[in-house]
N, C-alpha and C positions, 0 to 999 in steps of 0.2 A: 504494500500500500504506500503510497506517493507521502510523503512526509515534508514536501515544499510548499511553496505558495501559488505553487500550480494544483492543488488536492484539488480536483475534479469532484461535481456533486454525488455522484454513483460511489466513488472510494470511498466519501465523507461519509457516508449513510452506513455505507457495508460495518467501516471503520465504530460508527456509534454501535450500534448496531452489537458487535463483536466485544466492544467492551462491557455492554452492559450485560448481557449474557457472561459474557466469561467474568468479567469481576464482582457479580453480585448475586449470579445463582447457579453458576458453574455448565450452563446449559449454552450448546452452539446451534442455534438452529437454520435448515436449508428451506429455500420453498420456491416454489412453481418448479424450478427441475429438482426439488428432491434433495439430492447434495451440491445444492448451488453451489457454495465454496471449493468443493473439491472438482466440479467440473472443467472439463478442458474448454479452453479460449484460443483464439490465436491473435497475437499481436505485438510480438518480439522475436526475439532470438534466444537460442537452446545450446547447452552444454553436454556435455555427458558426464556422469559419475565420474569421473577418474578426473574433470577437470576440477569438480568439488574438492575432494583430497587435493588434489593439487594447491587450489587457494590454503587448502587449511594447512599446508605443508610455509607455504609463503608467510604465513604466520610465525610459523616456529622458528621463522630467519629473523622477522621480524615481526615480532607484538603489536607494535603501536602502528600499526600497518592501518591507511586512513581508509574508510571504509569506500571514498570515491577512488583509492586505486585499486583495492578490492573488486573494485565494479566494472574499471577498465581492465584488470585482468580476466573476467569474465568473459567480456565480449570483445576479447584479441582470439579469445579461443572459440570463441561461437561460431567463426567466419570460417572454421576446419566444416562442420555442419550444413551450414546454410549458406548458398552464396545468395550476391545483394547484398552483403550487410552494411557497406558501407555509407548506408544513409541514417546508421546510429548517430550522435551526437553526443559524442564521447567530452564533451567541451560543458557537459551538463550542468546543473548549477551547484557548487558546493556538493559532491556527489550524497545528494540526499536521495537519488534515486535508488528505488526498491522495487518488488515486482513481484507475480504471481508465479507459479513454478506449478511445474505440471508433472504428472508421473505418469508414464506410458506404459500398458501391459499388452498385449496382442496388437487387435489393428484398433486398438480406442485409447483413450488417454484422459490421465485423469490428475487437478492440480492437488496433489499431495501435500505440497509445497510451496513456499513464497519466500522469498528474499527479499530485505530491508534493512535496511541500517539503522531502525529504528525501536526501541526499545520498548516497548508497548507496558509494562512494569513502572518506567519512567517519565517524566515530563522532558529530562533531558535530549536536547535534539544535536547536541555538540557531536564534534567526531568521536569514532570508535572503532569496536568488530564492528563487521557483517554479522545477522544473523539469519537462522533458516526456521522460517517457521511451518509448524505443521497444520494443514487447513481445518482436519478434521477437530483435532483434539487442541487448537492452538496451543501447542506448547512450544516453544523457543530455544534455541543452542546458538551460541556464539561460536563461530567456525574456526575461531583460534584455539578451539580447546583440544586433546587429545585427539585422535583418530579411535579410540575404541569408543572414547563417548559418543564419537559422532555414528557408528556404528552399530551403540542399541539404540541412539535415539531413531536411527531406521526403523531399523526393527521393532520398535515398540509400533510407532505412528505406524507402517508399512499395517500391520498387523490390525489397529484399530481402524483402518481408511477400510481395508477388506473388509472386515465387519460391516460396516456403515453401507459400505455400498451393497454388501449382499442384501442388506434388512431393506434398503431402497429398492431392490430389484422385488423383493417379497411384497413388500405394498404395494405395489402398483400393479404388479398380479392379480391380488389375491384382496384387496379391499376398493372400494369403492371410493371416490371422494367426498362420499357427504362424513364417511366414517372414520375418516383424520385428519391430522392437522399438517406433519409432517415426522421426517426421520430427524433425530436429534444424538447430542454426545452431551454426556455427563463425568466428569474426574467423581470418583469415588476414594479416591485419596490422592492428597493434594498439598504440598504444605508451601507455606511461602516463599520460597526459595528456588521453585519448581522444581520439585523431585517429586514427579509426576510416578503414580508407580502402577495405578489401577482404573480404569474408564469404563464406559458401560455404552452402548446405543439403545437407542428405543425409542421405542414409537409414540407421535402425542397422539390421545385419542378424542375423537368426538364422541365418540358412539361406543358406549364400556361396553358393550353387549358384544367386542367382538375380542373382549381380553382373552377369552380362554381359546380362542383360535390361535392366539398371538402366544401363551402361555406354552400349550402343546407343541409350536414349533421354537419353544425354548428362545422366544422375543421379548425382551423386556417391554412394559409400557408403564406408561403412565397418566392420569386423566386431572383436569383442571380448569379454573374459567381461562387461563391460558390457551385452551387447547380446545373451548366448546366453538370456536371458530374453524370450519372445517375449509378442507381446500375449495369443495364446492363454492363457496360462501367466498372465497378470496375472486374465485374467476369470475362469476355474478358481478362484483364489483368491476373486473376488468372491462369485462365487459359495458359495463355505462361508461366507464370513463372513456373507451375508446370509440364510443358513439356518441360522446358530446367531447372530444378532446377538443374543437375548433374553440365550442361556445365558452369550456374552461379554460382557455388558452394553455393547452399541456405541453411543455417540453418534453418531459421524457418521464413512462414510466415503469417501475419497475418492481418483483414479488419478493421479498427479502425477511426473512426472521419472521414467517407467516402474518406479515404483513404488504400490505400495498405501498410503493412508498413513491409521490409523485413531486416532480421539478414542473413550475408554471410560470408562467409569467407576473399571474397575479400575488396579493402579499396575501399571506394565511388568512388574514381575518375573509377578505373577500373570495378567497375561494371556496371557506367551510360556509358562509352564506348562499351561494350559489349552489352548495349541494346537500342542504338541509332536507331531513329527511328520506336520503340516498341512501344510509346503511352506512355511510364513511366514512362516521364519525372516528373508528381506531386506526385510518388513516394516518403515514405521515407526511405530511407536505411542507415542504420548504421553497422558498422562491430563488427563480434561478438565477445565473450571472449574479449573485452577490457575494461572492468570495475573494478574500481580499486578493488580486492578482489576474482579476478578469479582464480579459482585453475589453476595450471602453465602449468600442462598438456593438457588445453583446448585452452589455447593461444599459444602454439605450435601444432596446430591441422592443418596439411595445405591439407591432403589429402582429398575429399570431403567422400571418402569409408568409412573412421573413424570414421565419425558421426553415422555408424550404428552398431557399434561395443558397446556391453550393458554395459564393463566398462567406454566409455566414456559416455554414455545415462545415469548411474548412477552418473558420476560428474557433469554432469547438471542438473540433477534433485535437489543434491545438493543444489545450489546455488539458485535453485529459492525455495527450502523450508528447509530453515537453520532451522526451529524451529522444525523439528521432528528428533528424536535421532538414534544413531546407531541400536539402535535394530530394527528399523524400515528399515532401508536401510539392511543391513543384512538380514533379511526375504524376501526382495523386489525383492534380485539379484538372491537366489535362486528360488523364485518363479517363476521371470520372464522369467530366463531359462528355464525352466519345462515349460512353457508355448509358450515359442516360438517355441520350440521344436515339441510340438502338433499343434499349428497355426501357423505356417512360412508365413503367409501371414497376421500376424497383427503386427503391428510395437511395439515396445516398446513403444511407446510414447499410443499407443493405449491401449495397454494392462494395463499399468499402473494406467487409470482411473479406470482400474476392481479392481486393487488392494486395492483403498481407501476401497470398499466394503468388501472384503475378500482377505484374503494369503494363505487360506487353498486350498490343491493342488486339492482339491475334488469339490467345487465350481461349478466352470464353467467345471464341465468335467464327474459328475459322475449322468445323465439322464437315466429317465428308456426308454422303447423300444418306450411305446405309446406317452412319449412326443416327442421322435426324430423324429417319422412318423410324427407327427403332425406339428413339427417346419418345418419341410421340404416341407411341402403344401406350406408353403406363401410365398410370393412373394417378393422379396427383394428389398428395394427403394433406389438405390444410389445417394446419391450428387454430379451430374456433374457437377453441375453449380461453385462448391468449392472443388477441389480436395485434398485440401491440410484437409479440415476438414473433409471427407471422408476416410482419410487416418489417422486421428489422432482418428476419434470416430465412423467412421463405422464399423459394425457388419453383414456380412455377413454368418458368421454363427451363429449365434442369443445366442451368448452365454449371452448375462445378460437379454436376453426374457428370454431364457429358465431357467436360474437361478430365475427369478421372477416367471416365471408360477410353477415350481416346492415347490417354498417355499409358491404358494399360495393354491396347492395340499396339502401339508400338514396343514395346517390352514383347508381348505374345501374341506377336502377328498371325501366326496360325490357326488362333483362337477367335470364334464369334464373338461378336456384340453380347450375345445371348447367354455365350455360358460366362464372358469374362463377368456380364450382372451379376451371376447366378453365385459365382464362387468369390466376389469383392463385395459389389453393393447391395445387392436384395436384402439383405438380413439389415442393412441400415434402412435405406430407405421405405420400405414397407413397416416400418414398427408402428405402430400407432398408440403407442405410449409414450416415443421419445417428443420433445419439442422440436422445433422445428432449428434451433440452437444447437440444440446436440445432435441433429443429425447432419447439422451443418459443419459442425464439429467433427464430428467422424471423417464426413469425405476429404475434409480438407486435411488430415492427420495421415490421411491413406494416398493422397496424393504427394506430401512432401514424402513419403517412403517413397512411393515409385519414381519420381523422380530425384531421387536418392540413386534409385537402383540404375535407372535411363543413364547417370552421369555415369556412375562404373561403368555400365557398356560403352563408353564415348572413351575411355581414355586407352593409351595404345598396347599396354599388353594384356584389354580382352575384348578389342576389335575382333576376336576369332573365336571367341567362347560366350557362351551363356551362360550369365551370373542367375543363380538357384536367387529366388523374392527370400527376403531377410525381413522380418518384424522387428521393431524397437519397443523397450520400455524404457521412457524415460519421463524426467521432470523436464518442464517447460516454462520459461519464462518470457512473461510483460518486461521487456527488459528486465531478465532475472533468467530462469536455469532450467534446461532440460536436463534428465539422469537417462541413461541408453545402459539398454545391456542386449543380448542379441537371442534370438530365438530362429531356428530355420523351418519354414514354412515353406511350401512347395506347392503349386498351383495346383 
């Protein structure tokens, strides 16, 4: 989480949010995907384990090692990884840059992890370690410490993240949404110091009538006016708000710590007036562009029409990712004209998750005839139930399927359309439980492997062989860290 004066309104909220659950009732809660926190994103550059140790090795040369060269040593090693990287902005301010971190297991990935140089225990914002936090259980390690500490502290989080996400996968099976609220983490010993030794997941319930389901399959839960808010009851609300977002004047909104939680134009008072009797009252709403360090032009923004105009979409983008440089906003604006241009019906804000992958104006647009017939069979899953994330990462016309099937054509030319869906994307895109985020999330995690793989076949001693598809798991970072360990997978 961003710890400048650039703190974006979405970190702010996460960031409260985070505190007050963990510091006053030991509870982390996810909601509308479930394990919000721990979900994969894309919007940085990735490391692999072995460059982790590494920085924590860099320690042990030097202690008082400042957490912004910590950061630049991060991402000198990111560019082994990912190429493009050079539109980082390694020149960052006072490196208070910190970031989300991702942990990858097959072809899905998951943020396990976050980098920050900020000590969330402290008000202290001065230099320091780095530290790694873990999403699930927030618990914290400073990376100059031993290498074996760093090593349970895997292992413990590693271990409660699997928990958390199996009980997520159980819910949404297997209960209904009017009958809870969300998947949650609990420390069951805990002491000041963080010697974290014991944690629990479990489930909030609406509906106690379905404890001894939960019981039998050996689920913790728990029931409370906390928790008589079901998920049902969260989307209802999403739902008005994104059919009166014009009249509310809504910047952005978003489901967080089972609650709704909305950026507007308008000042609190006037927006809980306007939606008196709505049900919205344990909304939380805060007004936008008012943070200290907002570019000027966005706090003078009163029309709600301006928000969709791309050079304001580009000053907000800004502000929530100070650490990539001009060259990267620069290619972004032109891109993203050229693309709205061909898709008028995907937002900026949508389009721009394409960009992390590619800028090239050929990407998502230059398909041969047999994949178009073929993208055009399938069926298209829309997110009613969340219009707002529907709107930021639906893909109705299947532009990053068809950029993955195409890049997996080329890898195995030999292979149809048909089976490369069957054995890569069908199992994503067909779910009709995942959001439309996460499964925007998957392809795009599936395509930097294959194009991982594409680059090995381009260099020259295996011009003449076929490299066997390789899986990663790693961490991933918002400017901050991927972890890669290798698994062989065979088409």
């Amino acid at each position: 989480m961003r710890r400048s004066y650039f703190i974006n309104f979405k970190n702010i909220i996460i960031l409260f949010f985070l505190i007050l659950f963990f510091g006053f009732s030991g509870h982390i809660t996810y909601a509308e995907k479930l394990n919000y926190c721990s979900e994969i994103e894309f919007s940085g550059w990735y490391v692999s384990i072995d460059d982790i140790y590494a920085l924590r090795e860099e320690y042990e040369e030097n202690p008082d090692l400042e957490a912004k060269k910590a950061r630049d040593f991060l991402i000198e090693r990111a560019e082994n990884y990912k190429k493009d990287m050079n539109y980082i902005n390694n020149e960052y301010q006072n490196g208070y840059g910190g970031g989300n971190v991702f942990l990858y297991g097959d072809d899905t990935g998951y943020r396990n992890y976050y980098i920050s140089d900020f000590n969330s225990s402290s008000s202290y914002l001065g230099s320091g370690p780095i530290y790694l936090y873990a999403t699930v259980s927030h618990e914290y390690i400073q990376l100059n410490l031993s290498k074996e500490e760093l090593k349970k502290f895997f292992e413990r989080n590693n271990k409660w993240a699997e928990e958390f996400r199996t009980v997520c996968e159980y819910v949404r099976n297997y209960l209904q949404e009017d009958e809870y609220s969300g998947v949650y983490f609990k420390y069951t010993d805990l002491d000041e110091y963080n010697g974290t030794t014991n944690g629990i997941v479990y489930v909030g319930l609406s509906d106690k009538s379905k404890a001894a389901v939960l019981e039998e399959k050996g689920i913790a839960w728990e029931s409370s006016e906390f928790y008589e808010k079901s998920r049902e009851d969260m989307h209802h609300q999403l739902q008005y708000l994104w059919e009166n977002r014009e009249q509310l004047r809504i910047v952005e909104v978003m489901a967080a710590c089972n609650q709704v939680i909305i950026s507007g134009l308008d000042s609190e008072e006037e927006f809980y007036k306007k939606v008196q009797g709505k049900s919205l009252e344990d909304c939380h709403y805060e007004k936008a562009f008012k943070l200290w360090g907002i570019d000027e032009k966005l706090t003078k923004i009163e029309n709600w029409h301006e928000l969709a105009e791309l050079s304001n979409f580009i000053l907000m983008k800004k502000q929530e990712e100070p650490d990539w440089g001009e060259k990267f906003w620069k290619e972004l604006e032109v891109w993203l004209e050229y693309m709205k241009k061909l898709y008028p019906e995907y937002s900026y804000e949508n389009l721009f998750h394409m960009a992390y992958v590619s800028r090239d104006k050929s990407y998502y647009t230059d398909f041969d005839t047999e994949l178009e017939e073929f993208a055009n069979k399938l069926i298209y899953i829309e997110n009613r139930k969340n219009p707002f994330d529907e709107e930021e990462f639906g893909d109705p016309k299947y532009l990053v399927l068809k950029a993955l099937l195409k890049k997996y054509k080329a890898l195995y030319s030999e292979k149809e359309y048909i089976k490369l869906y069957d054995i890569y994307v069908k199992e994503i895109n067909e779910n009709t439980l995942y959001t439309a985020e996460e499964k925007r999330n998957r392809l795009v995690w599936k395509l930097l492997q294959v194009e991982k793989e594409l680059e090995k076949l381009q260099k020259p001693e295996n011009n003449n062989r076929l490299l066997a598809i390789t899986g990663f798991a790693v961490l991933i970072v918002s400017f901050g860290v991927f972890i890669i360990y290798k698994r062989s997978a065979k088409p």
